[in-house]
N, C-alpha and C positions, 0 to 999 in steps of 0.2 A: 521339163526344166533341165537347161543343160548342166553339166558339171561344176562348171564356172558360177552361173547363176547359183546351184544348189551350196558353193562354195563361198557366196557372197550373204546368202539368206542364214548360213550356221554362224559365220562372223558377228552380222547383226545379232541373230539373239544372244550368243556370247558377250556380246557388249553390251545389252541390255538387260541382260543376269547380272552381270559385274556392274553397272551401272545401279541397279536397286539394291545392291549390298551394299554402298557407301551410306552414310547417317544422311539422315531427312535434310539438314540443314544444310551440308555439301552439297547433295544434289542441287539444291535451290539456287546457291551458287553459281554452278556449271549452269544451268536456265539461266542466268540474269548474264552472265558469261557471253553467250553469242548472241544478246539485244542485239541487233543494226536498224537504227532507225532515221531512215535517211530524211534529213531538213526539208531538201529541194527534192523529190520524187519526180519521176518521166513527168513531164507537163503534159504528155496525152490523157496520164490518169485523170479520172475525173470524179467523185463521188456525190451523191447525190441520193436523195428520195425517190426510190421507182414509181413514177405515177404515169406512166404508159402500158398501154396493152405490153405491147412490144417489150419491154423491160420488165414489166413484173412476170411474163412469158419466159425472157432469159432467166432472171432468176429461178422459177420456180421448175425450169430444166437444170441449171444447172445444181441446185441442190438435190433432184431427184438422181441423176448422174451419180452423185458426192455420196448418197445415202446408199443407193445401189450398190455402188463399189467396196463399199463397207458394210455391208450385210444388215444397213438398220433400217431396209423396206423391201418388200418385194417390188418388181418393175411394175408399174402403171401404162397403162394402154395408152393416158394420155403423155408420158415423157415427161411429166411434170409429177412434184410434189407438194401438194396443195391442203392446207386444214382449214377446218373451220373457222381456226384463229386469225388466218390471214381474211376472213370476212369481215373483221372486226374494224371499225371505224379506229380503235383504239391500239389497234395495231401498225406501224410503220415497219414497210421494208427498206432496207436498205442497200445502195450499190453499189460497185466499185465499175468503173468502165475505162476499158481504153479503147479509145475513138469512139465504136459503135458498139463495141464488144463487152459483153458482161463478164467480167473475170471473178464478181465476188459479190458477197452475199451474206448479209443476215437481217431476220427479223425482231423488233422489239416489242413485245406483247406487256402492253399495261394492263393491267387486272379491271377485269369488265363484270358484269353480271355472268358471262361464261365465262369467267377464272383464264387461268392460264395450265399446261399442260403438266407440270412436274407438281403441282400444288395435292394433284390427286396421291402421291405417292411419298410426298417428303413433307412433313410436319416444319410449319412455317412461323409456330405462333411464338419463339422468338423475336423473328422480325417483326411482326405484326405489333406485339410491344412496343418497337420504336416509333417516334410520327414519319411521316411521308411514304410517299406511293412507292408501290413494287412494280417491277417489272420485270419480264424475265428474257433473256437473250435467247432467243433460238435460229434454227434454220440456217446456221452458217456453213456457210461454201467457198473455196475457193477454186480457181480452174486448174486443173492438175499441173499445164505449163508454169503455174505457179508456186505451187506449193514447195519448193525446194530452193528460192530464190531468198532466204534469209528475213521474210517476215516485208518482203517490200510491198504486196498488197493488204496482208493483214493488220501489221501496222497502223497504214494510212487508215482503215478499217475500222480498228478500233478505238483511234482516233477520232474520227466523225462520230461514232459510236458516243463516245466520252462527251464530245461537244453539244451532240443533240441531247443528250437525256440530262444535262447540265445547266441549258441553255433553253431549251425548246421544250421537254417531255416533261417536266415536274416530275421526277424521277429520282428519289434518295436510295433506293436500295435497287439492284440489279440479283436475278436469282439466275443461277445454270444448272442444268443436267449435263454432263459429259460423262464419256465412257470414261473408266478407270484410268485408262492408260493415258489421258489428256490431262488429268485433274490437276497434276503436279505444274504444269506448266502455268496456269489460272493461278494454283499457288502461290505460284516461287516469281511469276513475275509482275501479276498483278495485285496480290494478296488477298482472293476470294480466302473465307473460311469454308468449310465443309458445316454443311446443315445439319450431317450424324456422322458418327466415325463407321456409319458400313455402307458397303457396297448394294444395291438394289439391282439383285442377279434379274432380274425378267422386269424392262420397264416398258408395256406395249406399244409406248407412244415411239420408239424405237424399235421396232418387231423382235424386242423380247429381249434384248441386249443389253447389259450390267449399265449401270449408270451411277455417276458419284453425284450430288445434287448440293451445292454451294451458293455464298451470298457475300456479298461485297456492298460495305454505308458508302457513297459518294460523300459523304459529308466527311467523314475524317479521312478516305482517300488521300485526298494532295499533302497530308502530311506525312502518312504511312508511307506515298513515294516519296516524298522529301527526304526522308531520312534514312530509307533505304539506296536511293540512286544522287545523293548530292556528291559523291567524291568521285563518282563515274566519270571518263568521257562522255559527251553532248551526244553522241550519236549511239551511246547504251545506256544515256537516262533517259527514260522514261519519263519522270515528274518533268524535265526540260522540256520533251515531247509534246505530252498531254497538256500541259497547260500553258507553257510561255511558245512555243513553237505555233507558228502562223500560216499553215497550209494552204495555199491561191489552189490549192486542187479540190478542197471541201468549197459546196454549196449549200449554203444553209436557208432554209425554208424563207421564204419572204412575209414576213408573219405584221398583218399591220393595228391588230390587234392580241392582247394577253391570252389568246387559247392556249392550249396546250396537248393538242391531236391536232396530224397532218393528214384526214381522210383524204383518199383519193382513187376511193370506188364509186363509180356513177354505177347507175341501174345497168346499164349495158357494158360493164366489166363485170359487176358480180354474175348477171346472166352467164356470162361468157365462161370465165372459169367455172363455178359452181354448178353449173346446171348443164350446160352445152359441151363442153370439155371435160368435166368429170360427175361424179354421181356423190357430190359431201352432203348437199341439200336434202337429197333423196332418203339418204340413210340418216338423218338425226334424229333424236330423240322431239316425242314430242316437247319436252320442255326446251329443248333447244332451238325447234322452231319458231317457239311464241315471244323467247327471248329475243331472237333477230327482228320479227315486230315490234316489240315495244323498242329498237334500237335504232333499226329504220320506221319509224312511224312515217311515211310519207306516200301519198298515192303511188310518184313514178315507180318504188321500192315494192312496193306491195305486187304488185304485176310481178315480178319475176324470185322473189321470196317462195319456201315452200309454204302449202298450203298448212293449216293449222286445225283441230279439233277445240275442245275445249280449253279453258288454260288452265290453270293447278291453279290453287282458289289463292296463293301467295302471293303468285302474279297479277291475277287479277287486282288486286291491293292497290297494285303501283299505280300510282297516278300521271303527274306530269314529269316529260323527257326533260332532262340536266343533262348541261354543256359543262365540259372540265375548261377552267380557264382559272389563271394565275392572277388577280390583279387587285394591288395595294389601295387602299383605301384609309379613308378614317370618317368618326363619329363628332359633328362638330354636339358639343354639349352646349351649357350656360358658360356665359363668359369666365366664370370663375372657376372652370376646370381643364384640366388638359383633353382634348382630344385624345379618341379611342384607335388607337392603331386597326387596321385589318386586313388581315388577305384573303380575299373573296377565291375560294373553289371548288365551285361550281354556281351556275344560274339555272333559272326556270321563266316561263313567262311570268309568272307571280310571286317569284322571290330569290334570294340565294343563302350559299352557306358561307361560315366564313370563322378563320381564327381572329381572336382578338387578344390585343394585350392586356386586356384587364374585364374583369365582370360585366356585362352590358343591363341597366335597366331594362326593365321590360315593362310591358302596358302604354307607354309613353312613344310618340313620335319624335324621331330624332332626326337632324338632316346630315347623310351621306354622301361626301364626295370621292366620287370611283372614278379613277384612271381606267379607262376601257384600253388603251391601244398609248402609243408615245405620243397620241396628236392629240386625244382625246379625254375629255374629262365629263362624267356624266354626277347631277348632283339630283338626289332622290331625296325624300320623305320615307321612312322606312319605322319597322317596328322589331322589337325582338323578341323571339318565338323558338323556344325548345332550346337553352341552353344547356352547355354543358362540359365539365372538366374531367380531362384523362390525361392522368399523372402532371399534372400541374399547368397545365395548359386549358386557355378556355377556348368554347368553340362555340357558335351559336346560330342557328339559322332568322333569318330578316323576311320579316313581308314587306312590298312593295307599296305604300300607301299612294305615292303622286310621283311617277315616273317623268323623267323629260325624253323630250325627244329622240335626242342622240341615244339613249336604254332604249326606245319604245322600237327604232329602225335596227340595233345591234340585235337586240332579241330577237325578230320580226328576220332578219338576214341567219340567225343560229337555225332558226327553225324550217326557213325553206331552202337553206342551200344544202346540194350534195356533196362535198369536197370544199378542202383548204382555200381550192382557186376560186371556187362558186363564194364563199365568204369576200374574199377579197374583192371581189367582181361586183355583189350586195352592196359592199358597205362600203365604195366610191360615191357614194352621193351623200353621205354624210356630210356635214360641214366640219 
């Protein structure tokens, strides 16, 4: 290190001494201070869902790169950082590109029968109190030519971030691990809370590295930025950003039904990464591999899965695979009642689950009309089966007495396609 250099590195920490002796709430200030979030970004930018070799390749270098340089993995042979999480049908990554180039990176992990990676070390059941799904942000990267450029990829980043799990992901709570020294920034400008007031000096899922572990409701978000960022300029509000600003650089999933996962591992992507490019398969636990069976249950999946022993007598239990999907519905009753509100999520071939507004008879068949998709409307014969309320809310699963058509092909498409596209591609001959 030269003199000069060694002269620039004591500056910095001096200002970063001086910098944590000011009160919590100045600091937060000075973060919300140098927002720039630009309207109109480079039109080469382009964000989207990695669902190419080639691109979830760039990503999973570029954040091996990103962790390497920061001491939260050792180098991998293959150049890439890869977990078993990103195997997950329930997991989307996500990207930032300019032209052909991957500049940025994270992935959104929805909680699956293999959890999600900070859940092992930070006490969640707060959240879990509230209604709606978690998820947890990880795996983000940015390319170094960027990271000093004022938030112009991250931004846009966290923006499609916001959009999708709003929009697309059934996603009310977002949870983070970040090291120490990031937390404040999550804080002050987007208003995560902290999960515990301590630090978690050794988190292995970072090769051993302190980590502060945070949660943020999307539901009272856009007021929480309202009120913090409404007397801002436009290009340091953030609530302006996130929700009224209209980004031609985000593409968002072409979705022609209410799911809510964008898989987009075929059998010879997970081959590829998992098995041929790195050793995650090799080394799981056996519960971990009977799980990825019963997730991929599908012949083509089965070939390139690891192999399995017997299964823990838990799993064995499980029965039939459920599809997470979003879609409004109601309970037509006798003409002299109101209809039963609902939102159906998840299905099976032989029934689904779903919230309702009010108690649902049982024993008795009732007829249900489901919105499957904006074109579509499917109307069933149904029964209701295992009710039940938590904290004032009802919830109840249905059996399927006399399905129609349009159900019989939607289901019959959940169950043998591999990927979002493979859905889409199924369920064009619908009427």
């Amino acid at each position: 290190m030269t003199s000069l250099s060694r002269l620039r590195f004591l500056i910095h920490q001096v200002a970063r001494k001086l910098f944590s002796m000011l009160p919590k709430g100045r600091r937060h200030d000075i973060y919300r201070s140098f927002v720039d979030c630009d309207p109109a970004p480079n039109a080469r930018l382009v964000l989207k869902i990695a669902d190419t070799q080639e691109e979830l390749e760039a990503c999973f270098k570029l954040l091996h790169d990103a962790y390497v340089s920061s001491g939260f993995m050792t180098p991998d042979p293959s150049g890439m950082r890869v977990t078993i999480y990103h195997a997950l049908p329930t997991t989307t990554t996500l990207c930032a590109k300019m032209g052909d180039q991957v500049i940025g990176t994270l992935s959104l992990i929805r909680e699956s029968a293999i959890g999600f990676p900070l859940q092992r070390i930070f006490d969640l059941s707060e959240v879990r109190e509230k209604a709606g799904y978690i998820a947890e942000v990880s795996a983000l990267a940015i390319h170094p030519k960027f990271r000093r450029t004022g938030g112009t990829i991250l931004f846009p980043l966290m923006k499609f971030m916001y959009e999708y799990c709003t929009t697309f992901f059934d996603t009310r709570h977002l949870v983070i691990a970040v090291n120490p020294r990031h937390i404040e920034m999550y804080e002050s400008l987007l208003f995560f809370r902290r999960l515990t007031a301590n630090v978690v000096e050794n988190y292995d899922f970072v090769n051993g590295a302190p980590a502060v572990g945070a949660t943020i409701d999307l539901k009272y978000a856009p007021e929480i930025l309202r009120k913090a960022y409404e007397k801002k300029p436009l290009r340091r509000n953030l609530y302006h950003y996130f929700l009224e600003t209209k980004l031609p650089n985000i593409q968002l999933p072409n979705r022609r039904f209410f799911t809510t996962n964008d898989p987009v591992l075929t059998p010879e992507l997970i081959d590829y990464f998992f098995n041929q490019r790195t050793s995650i398969f090799a080394e799981l636990s056996e519960r971990k591999k009977t799980l990825l069976h019963l997730i991929y249950d599908l012949p083509a999946y089965r070939k390139v899965l690891p192999p399995t022993m017997d299964a823990p007598s838990d799993i064995k239990n499980r029965r039939h695979q459920r599809f997470s999907v979003k879609c409004p519905a109601r309970l037509v009753l006798d003409s002299n009642e109101q209809p039963i509100s609902l939102e159906i999520n998840d299905v099976s071939r032989y029934g689904f689950h779903a919230r309702t507004s009010r108690k649902v008879p049982e024993n008795i068949f009732l007829n249900a009309i489901i919105r499957l998709g904006t074109h579509e409307t499917s109307r069933l014969t149904v029964q209701a089966v295992q009710g039940s309320d938590i904290a004032d809310k009802h919830f109840c699963g249905f059996r399927i007495g006399e399905p129609d058509l349009i159900w019989r092909k939607f289901v019959t498409a959940l169950y043998e396609g591999h990927t979002h596209n493979d859905l889409d591609q199924a369920t064009r001959f619908l009427p």
